[in-house]
C-alpha positions in Angstrom: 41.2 44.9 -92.5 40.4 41.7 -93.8 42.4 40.2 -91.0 40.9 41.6 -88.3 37.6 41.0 -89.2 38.5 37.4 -89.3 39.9 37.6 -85.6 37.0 39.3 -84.2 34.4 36.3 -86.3 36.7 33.4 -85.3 36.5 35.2 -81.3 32.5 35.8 -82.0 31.8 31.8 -82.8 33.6 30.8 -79.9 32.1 33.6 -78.0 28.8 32.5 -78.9 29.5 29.1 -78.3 30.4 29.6 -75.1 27.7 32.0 -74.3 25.4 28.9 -74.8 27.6 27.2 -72.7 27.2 29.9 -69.6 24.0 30.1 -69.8 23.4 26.2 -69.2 22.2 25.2 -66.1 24.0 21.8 -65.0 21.8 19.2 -63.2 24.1 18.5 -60.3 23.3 15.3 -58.0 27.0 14.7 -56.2 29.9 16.9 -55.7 32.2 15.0 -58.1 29.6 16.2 -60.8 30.0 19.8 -59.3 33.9 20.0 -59.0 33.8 18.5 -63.2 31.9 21.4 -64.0 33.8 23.7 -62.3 36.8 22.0 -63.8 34.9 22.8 -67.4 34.4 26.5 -65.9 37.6 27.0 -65.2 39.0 25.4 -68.5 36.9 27.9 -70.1 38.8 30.7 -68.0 41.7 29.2 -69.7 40.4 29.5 -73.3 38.7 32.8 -72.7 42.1 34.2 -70.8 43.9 32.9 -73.9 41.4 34.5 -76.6 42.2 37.5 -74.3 45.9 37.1 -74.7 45.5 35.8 -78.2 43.1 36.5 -80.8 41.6 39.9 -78.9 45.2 41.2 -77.9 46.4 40.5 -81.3 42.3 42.1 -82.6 43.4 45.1 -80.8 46.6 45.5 -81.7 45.4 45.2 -85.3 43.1 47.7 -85.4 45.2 50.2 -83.5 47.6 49.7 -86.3 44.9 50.1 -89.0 44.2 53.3 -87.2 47.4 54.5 -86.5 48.3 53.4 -90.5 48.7 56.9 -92.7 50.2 57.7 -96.2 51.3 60.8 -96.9 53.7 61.8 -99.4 54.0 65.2 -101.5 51.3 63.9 -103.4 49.1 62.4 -101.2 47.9 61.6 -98.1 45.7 58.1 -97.1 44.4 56.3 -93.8 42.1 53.9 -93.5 38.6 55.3 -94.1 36.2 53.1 -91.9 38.3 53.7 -88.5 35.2 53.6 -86.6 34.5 50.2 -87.6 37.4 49.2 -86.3 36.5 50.7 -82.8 33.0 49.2 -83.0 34.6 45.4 -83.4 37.0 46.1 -81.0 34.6 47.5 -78.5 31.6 44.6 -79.4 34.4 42.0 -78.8 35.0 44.2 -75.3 31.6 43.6 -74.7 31.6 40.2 -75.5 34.1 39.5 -73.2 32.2 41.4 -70.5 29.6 39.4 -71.2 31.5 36.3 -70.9 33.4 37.2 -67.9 30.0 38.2 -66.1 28.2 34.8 -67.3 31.5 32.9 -65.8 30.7 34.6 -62.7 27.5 33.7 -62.4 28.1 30.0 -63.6 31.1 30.1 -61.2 28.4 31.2 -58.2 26.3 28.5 -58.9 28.8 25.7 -59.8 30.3 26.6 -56.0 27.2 27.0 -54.6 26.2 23.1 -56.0 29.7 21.5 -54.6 28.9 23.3 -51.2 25.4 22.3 -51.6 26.1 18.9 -52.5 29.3 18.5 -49.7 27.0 19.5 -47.3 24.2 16.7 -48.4 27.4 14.1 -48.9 28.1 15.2 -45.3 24.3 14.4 -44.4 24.2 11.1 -45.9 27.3 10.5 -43.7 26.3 11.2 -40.9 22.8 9.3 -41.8 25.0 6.1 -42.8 26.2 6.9 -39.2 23.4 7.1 -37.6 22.4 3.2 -39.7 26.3 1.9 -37.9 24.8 3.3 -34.5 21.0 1.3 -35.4 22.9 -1.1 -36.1 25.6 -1.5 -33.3 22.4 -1.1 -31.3 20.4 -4.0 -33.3 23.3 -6.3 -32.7 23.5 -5.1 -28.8 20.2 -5.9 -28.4 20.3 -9.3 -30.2 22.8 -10.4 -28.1 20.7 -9.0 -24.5 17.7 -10.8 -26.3 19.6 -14.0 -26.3 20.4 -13.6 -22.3 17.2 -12.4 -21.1 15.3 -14.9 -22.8 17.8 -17.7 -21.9 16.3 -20.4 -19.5 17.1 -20.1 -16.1 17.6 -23.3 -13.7 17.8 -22.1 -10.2 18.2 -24.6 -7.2 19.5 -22.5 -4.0 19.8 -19.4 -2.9 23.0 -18.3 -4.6 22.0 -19.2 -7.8 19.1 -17.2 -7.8 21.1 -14.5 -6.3 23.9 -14.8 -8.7 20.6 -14.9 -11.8 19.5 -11.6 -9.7 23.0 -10.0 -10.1 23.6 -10.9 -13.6 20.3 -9.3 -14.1 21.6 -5.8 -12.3 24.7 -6.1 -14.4 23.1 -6.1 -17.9 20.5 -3.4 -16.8 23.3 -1.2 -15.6 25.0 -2.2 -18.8 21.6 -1.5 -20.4 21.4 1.4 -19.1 25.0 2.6 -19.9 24.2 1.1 -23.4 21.0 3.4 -23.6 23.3 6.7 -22.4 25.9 6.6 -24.9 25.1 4.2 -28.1 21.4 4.9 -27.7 21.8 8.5 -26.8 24.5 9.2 -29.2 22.4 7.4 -32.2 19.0 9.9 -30.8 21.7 12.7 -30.5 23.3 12.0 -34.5 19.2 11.7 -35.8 18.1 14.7 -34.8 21.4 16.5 -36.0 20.8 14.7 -39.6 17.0 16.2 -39.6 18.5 19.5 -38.3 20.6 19.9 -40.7 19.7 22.4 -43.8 21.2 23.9 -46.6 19.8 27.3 -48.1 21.1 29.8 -50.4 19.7 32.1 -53.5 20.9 29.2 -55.6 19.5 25.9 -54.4 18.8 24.1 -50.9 18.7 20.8 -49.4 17.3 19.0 -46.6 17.6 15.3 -45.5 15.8 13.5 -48.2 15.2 10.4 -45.9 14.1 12.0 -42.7 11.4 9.4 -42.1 14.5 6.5 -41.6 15.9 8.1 -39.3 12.6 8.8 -37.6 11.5 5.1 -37.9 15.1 3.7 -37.4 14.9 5.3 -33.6 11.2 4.8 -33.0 12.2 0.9 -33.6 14.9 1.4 -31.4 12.6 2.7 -28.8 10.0 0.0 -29.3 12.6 -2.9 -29.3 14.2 -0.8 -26.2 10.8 -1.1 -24.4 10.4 -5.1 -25.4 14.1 -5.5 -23.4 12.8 -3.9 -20.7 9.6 -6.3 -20.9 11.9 -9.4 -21.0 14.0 -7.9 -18.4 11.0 -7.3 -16.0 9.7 -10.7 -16.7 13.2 -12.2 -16.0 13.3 -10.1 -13.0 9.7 -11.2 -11.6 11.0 -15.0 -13.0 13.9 -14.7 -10.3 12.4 -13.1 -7.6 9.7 -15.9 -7.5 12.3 -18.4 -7.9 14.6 -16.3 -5.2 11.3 -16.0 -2.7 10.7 -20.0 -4.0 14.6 -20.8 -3.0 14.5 -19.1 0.5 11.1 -20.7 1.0 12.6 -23.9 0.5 15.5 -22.7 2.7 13.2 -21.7 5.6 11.3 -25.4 5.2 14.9 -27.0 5.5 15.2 -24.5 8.8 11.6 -24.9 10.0 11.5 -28.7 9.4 15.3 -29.2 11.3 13.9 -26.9 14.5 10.5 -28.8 14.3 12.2 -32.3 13.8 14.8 -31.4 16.7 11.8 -29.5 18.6 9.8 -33.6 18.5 13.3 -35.4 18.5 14.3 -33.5 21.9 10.2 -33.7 23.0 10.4 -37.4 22.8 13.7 -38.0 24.1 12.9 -36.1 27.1 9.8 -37.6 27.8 11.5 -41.1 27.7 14.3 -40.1 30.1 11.1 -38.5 32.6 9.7 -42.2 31.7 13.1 -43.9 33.3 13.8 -46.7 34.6 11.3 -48.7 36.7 12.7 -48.1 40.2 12.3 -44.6 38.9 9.4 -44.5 38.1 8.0 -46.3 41.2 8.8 -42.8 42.9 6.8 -40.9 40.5 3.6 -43.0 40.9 3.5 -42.0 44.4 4.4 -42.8 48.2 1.2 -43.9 49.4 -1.7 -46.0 47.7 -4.3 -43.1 47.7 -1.0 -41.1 45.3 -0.5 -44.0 43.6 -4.4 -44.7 42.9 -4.9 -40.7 42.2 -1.6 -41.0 39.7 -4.0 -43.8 37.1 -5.8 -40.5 36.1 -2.5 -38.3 35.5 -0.7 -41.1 33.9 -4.0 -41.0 31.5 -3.8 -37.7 31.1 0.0 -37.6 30.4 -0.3 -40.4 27.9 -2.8 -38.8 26.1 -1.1 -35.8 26.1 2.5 -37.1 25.5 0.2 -38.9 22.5 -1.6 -35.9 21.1 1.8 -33.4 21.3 3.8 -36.3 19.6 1.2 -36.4 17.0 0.4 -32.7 16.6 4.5 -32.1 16.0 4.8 -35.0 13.9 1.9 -33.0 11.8 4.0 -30.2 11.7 6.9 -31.8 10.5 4.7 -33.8 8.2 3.2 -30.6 6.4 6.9 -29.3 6.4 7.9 -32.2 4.8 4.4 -32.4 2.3 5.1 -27.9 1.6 8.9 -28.7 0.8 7.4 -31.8 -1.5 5.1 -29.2 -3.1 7.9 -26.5 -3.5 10.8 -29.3 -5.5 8.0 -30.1 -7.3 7.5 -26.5 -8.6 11.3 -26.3 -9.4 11.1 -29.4 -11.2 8.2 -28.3 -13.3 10.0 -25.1 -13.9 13.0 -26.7 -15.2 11.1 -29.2 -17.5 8.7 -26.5 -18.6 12.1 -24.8 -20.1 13.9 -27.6 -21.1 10.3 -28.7 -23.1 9.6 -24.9 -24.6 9.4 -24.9 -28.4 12.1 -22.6 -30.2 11.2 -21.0 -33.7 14.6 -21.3 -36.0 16.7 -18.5 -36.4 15.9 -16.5 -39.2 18.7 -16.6 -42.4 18.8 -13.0 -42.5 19.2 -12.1 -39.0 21.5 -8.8 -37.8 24.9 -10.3 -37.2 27.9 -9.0 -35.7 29.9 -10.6 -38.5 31.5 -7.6 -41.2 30.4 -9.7 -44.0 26.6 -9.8 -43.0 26.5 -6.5 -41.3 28.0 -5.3 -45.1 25.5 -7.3 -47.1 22.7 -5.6 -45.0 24.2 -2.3 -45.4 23.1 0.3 -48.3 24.0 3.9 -48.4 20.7 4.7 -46.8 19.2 1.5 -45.3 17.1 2.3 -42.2 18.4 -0.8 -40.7 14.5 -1.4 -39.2 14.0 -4.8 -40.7 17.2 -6.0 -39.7 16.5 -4.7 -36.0 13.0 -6.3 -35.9 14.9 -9.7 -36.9 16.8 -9.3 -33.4 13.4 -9.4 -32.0 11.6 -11.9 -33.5 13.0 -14.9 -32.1 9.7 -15.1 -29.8 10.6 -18.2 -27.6 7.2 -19.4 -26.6 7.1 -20.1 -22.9 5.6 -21.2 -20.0 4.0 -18.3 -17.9 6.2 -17.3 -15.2 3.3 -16.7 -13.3 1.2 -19.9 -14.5 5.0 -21.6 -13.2 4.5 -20.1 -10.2 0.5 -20.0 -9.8 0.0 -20.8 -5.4 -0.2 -24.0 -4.9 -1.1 -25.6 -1.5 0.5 -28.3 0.2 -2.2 -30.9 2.0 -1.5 -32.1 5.4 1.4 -34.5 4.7 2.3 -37.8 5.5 4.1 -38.9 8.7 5.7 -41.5 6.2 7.0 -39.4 3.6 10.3 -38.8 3.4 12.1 -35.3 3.1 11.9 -34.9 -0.7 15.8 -33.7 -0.9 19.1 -36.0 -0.4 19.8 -34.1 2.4 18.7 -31.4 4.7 22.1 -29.1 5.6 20.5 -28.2 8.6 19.8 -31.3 10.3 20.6 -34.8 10.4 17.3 -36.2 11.7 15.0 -38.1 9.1 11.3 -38.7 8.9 12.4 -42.5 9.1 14.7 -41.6 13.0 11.8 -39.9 14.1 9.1 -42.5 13.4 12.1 -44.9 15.2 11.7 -42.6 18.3 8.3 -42.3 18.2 7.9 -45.8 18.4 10.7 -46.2 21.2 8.7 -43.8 23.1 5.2 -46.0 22.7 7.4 -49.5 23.9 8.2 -47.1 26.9 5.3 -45.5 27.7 3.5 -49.1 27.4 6.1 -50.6 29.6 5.1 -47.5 32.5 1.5 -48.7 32.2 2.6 -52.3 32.7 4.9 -51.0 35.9 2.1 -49.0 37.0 -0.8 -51.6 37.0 2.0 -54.1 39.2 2.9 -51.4 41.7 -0.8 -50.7 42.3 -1.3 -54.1 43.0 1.8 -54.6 45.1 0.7 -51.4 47.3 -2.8 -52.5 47.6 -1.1 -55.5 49.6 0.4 -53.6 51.9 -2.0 -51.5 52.6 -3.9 -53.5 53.9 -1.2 -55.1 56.4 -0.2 -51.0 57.3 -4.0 -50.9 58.3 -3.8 -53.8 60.2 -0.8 -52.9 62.0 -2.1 -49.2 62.9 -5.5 -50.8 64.0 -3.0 -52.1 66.9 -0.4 -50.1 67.4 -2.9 -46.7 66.9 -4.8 -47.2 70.1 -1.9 -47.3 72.1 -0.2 -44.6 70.6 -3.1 -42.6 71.5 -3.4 -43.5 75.2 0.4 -42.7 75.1 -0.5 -39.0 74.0 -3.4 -38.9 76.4 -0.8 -40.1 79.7 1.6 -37.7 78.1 -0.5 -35.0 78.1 -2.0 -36.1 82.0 1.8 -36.0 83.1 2.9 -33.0 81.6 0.1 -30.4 79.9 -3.0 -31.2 82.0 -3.9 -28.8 84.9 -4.7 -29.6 88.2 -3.4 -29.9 91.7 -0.3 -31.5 93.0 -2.3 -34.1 94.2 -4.4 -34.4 91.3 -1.6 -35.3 89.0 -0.2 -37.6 91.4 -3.1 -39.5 91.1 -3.1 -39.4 87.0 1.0 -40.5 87.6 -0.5 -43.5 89.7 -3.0 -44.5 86.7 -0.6 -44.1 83.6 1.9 -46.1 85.5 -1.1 -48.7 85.8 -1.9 -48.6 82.4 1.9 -48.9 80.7 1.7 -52.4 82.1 -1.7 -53.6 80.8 -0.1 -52.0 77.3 3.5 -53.8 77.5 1.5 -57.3 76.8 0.9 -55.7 73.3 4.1 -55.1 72.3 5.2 -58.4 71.1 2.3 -58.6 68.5 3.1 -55.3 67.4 6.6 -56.2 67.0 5.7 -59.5 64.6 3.2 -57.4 62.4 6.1 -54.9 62.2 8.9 -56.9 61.0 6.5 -58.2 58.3 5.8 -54.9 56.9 9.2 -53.8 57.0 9.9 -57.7 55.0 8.0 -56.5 52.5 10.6 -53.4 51.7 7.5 -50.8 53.4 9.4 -47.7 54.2 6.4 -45.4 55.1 3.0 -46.5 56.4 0.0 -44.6 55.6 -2.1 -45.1 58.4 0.4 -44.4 61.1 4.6 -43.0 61.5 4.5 -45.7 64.4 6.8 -48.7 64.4 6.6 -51.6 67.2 10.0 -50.4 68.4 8.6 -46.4 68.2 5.9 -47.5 70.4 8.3 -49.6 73.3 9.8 -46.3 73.5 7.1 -44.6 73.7 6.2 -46.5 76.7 9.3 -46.6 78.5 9.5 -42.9 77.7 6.2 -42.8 79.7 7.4 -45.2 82.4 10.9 -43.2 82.5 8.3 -39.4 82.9 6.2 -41.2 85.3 8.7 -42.8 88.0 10.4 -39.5 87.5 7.2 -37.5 88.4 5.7 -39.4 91.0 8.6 -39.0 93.7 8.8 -35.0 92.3 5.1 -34.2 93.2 5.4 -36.4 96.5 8.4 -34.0 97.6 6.5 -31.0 96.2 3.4 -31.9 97.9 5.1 -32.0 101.2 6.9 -28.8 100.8 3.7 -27.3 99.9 2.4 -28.7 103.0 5.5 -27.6 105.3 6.0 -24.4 103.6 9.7 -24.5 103.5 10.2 -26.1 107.3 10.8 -29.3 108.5 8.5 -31.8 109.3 9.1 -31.7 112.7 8.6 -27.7 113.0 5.4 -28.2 111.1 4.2 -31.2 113.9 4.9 -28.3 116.2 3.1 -25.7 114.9 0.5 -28.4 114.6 0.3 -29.4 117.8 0.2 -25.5 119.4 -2.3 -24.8 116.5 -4.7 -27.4 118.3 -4.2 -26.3 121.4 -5.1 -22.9 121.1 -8.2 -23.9 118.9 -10.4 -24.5 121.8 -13.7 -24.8 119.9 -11.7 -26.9 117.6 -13.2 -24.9 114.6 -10.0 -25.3 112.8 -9.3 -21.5 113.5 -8.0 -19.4 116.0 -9.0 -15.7 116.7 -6.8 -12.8 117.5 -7.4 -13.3 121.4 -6.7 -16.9 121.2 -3.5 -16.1 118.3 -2.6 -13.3 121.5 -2.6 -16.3 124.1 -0.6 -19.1 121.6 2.2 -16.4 121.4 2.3 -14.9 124.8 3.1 -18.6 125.7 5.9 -18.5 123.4 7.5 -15.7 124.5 6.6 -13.2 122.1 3.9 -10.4 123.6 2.1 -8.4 121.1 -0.6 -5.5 121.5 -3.8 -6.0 120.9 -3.5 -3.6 117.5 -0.3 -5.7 116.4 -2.6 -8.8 116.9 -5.5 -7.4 114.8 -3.4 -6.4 112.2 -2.1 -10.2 111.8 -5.4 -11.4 111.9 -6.1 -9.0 109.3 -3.2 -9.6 107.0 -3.3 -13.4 106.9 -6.7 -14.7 107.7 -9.9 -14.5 107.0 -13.4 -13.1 108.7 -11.1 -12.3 111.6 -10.0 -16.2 112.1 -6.9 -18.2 111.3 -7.0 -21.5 109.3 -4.1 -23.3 110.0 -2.3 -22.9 107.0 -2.7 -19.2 107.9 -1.3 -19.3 111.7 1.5 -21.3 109.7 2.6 -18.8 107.2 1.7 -15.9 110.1 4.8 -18.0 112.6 7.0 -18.4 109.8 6.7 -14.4 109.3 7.0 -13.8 113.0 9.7 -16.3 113.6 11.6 -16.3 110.5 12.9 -19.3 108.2 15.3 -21.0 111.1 16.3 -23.6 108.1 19.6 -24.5 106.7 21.3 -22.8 103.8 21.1 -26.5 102.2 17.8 -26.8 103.3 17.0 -24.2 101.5 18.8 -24.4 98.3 17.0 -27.8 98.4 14.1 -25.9 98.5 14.6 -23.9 95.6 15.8 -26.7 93.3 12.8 -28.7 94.4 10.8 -25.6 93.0 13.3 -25.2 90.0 12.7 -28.9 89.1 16.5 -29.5 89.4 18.1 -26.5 87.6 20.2 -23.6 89.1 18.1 -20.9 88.5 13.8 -20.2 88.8 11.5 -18.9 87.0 8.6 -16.2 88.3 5.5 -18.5 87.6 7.0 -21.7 89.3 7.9 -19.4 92.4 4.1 -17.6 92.3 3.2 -21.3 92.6 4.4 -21.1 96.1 4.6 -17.7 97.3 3.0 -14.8 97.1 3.5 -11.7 94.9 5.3 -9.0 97.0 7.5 -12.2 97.8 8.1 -13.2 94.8 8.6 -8.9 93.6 11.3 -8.5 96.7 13.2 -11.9 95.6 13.1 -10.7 91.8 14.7 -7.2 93.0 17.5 -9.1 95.1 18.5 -11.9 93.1 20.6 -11.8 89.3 18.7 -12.9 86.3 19.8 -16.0 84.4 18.4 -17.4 81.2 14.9 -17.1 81.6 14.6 -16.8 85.6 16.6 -15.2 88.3 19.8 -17.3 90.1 18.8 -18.3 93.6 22.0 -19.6 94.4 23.9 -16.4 95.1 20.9 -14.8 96.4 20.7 -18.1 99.2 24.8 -16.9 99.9 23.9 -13.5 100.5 20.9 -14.1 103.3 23.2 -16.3 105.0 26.3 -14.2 105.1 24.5 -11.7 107.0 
């Protein structure tokens, strides 16, 4: 008995002991100190499973053999008297091991339920150190964009503003690709870290630094929104200096098509000066041209002057608007090169292990070392002061194009002053050619007007027995007479000629091509006068033929004497007409008896008031007694008429004849050229 009482105390002291123990609530901060006390839980399993196997096996066993121990002999008979004793220890240290057993349980549930607890929050703190490598990877990012966007930037052309513009592009589509997967990814790891939550009957746990992470990204964000500041103000920095470069480009273009524009102006105008023969043409063929041309030469000069100028002022406010514009880049680029730079902070976010190690704590925000990246403030210039609008003044036709070279032209302010003066010594030298050729033409006009004083007043009596030999109306004799006086007055004009000829050959010494006052020339007017003399001899015989055919009417002279002579005879009253009875008597006597009715109708037909002139009883015998001429006589006729060609026209023969005549020959004879062909007409009547 003694010894199982003894087991069951030395099992109740450690029972109690670890009862204590059980009921002890651990403070548990990390999952190391977790896993130790489950470790000391479990080593407790150990002890209790071996009091179990032990001390409380061997407890049991004990009492079951106290109980089970009897004496019984013939004498007597003994077991133990206090068997329920027994039971009683045996069933308290039951208990105690229920008791034991259920506080291991419940230690157990909260040990594990700390380790998760705590492996969860280790996990968190991971993921929030994380989330300080992703700050930090961005800090370092943006330190490094910070450094290029606020770099200087020394543009001189297109390209290189171009090239400043691309680089730009590229770092904000880096930016941008930056700001969807590091950025993103360190917004996306925050709010899982503040998400996260651990909750059970036994304990719970939440981020205990939430506000890092909170301030860590809204840093982020702000420093995110100061790169997007820079980059905006680099961006408006290169557009200026882009809209600046292709400014600067289109004064290089504007000032090559405006110098060649004045270059090709000036030439021009000094080949359309030329040379002095040439421009002897231009002043003019006669003095009153010439003498006119004083006010267009003024005008031209003073245009040609005021053009040359005005373009020269173009090119000259080119020139002075380029001066302004390498100015600005100058300023620009001395304005950067001159810009104060604060030092680099000691502590700034590096991309080195070593710093970004020594900056690094378990749960470091990171925020100081991202403001560093930003606080290198480089104090400059104003883009926009850099670039305030400045105006050009109206430039100097002296000053030189303010680059080494202009890619687009060749021509310099200095070649174009050159020309400009090349065209002055020309257009001076025209003025000096013009004020001699005035002169010189002034001299001969004056000998021209002498010349057409003498040669005029012939020329126009030549019209006028032109004109009386060929134009002016009147009869046959009439213009015979006029033939008669120009023949007398080409004589008296012949003794002229010689003077005429003298004054000539002076004015032609002189190199005079035209003269003003008259187109006629000594010789001009000899030939004009023999032309005369040549019309006139050739006229006068013409109408002396024609005015004795008109006078014979187609028959000889000797038929007309005839008719003459019987027309006298028969004119007894000598009236210079013969009636019908004395026309009945005349040709009675020649053989030809006609009624009194026949007569009348003659008499009628021909004459007048009943009478005959003669030049009616000729036409009348000619009608009666037919044409007894020649064929030769009469195609003599005809040419006469003609005036020597081989066919007549209807007004020359109306001249003679009389229309039904002239309407019966017309409806016999061809047509040729403008008249009608007599000749066949002539072969015709005589072959029949």
């Amino acid at each position: 008995m003694l010894n199982h009482t003894n087991l069951f105390a030395n099992f109740d002291r450690w029972a109690k002991d670890k009862t204590v123990y059980l009921a002890v609530l651990e403070e548990i901060s990390n999952s190391q100190e977790a896993m130790s006390h489950l470790n000391v839980l479990d080593a407790f399993v150990t002890d209790k499973t071996a009091f179990e196997n032990g001390t409380i096996a061997e407890l049991l066993a004990l009492g079951e053999k106290i109980r089970k121990t009897e004496y019984s002999s013939e004498y007597c008979q003994w077991c133990y008297e206090k068997p329920d004793e027994i039971t009683a220890i045996e069933a308290n240290a039951t208990d105690i091991l229920g008791v034991l057993v259920s506080g291991e349980k419940e230690k157990r549930n909260v040990l594990d339920d700390d380790l998760a607890r705590e492996l969860y929050a280790e996990e968190t703190r991971l993921m929030a150190g994380r989330h300080v490598d992703k700050g930090l990877q961005c800090a370092n990012w943006a330190s490094l964009k910070v450094e290029y966007t606020e770099s200087d930037i020394f543009v001189h052309s297109i390209s290189e503003a171009q090239v400043g513009l691309s680089l730009l592009d590229s770092y904000e589509v880096e930016k941008k690709r930056f700001t969807a997967t590091a950025v993103a990814s360190l917004k996306e790891l925050g709010q899982t870290v503040l998400a996260r939550k651990y909750d059970t009957k036994y304990s719970n746990y939440v981020y205990e630094n939430p506000d890092e992470i909170k301030t860590r990204e809204a840093d982020i964000d702000d420093y995110w929104a100061k790169l997007d500041q820079l980059s905006a103000l680099r961006r408006t920095s290169l557009d200026m200096l882009l809209a600046r470069e292709e400014k600067k480009e289109k004064m290089r273009i504007d000032f090559a098509g405006h110098a060649g524009d004045l270059m090709r102006y000036m030439e021009d105008k000094i080949e359309m000066i030329g040379s002095a023969e040439e421009q002897k043409i231009i002043f003019g063929f006669n003095l009153q041209e010439i003498e006119s041309y004083d006010a267009t030469l003024h005008t031209i000069d003073e245009d040609v002057g005021l053009t040359v100028s005005a373009k020269r002022n173009v090119c000259a406010g080119v020139v002075a608007e380029m001066k302004l514009l390498v100015n600005q880049t100058d300023e620009f680029d001395k304005a950067q090169a001159a810009k104060d730079e604060d030092p680099e902070e000691a502590d700034e976010v590096s991309t080195d292990n070593t710093a970004v190690e020594f900056k690094r704590t378990r749960f470091n925000t990171l925020s100081k070392g991202i403001k560093k990246a930003f606080t290198r403030n480089k104090k400059k210039t104003s883009a926009r002061d850099l670039f305030a609008d400045q105006k050009a003044g109206d430039g100097d036709n002296d000053e030189p194009w303010p680059e080494e070279i202009n890619p687009f032209t060749s021509i310099t302010v200095h070649s174009i002053a050159e020309e400009a003066d090349e065209l002055f010594e020309a257009t001076e030298m025209r003025r000096s050619n013009y004020d001699a050729t005035l002169a010189l033409w002034r001299e001969n006009d004056a000998m021209c007007k002498t010349f057409s004083e003498l040669v005029d007043p012939i020329n126009t009596d030549v019209k006028s027995m032109v004109n009386d030999l060929i134009g002016a109306p009147g009869s046959d004799e009439e213009q015979l007479a006029r033939v008669t006086v120009t023949l007398d007055t080409l004589i008296k004009h012949c003794f002229n000629i010689p003077a005429a000829q003298k004054q000539d050959g002076a004015i032609m010494a002189r190199g005079i091509s035209v003269n003003p006052y008259t187109t006629l020339s000594a010789e001009d007017m000899k030939c004009e006068l023999e032309n005369v003399q040549v019309i006139a001899e050739q006229k006068k015989p013409y109408l002396e033929s024609l005015i004795e055919y008109k006078r014979f009417k187609g028959i000889s002279r000797e038929q007309y004497e005839e008719m003459e002579t019987l027309f006298k005879e028969y004119d007894t009253d000598s009236s210079d007409s013969i009636s019908g009875k004395e026309l009945r008597a005349c040709l009675f006597s020649l053989g030809e008896e006609r009624t009194k009715t026949e007569i009348a109708g003659y008499v009628q037909q021909h004459g007048t008031n009943d009478t005959l002139k003669f030049s009616q009883f000729r036409d009348l015998m000619v009608t009666l007694i037919g044409d007894v001429g020649t064929q030769t006589g009469l195609t003599e006729s005809f040419l006469l008429i003609s005036r020597g060609v081989d066919f007549v026209e209807e007004k020359d023969l109306l001249e003679l004849c009389k229309k039904p005549q002239v309407d019966y020959f017309k409806g016999e004879a061809e047509t040729k050229e403008t008249g009608f062909d007599f000749a066949p007409w002539i072969s015709a009547v005589f072959s029949r």
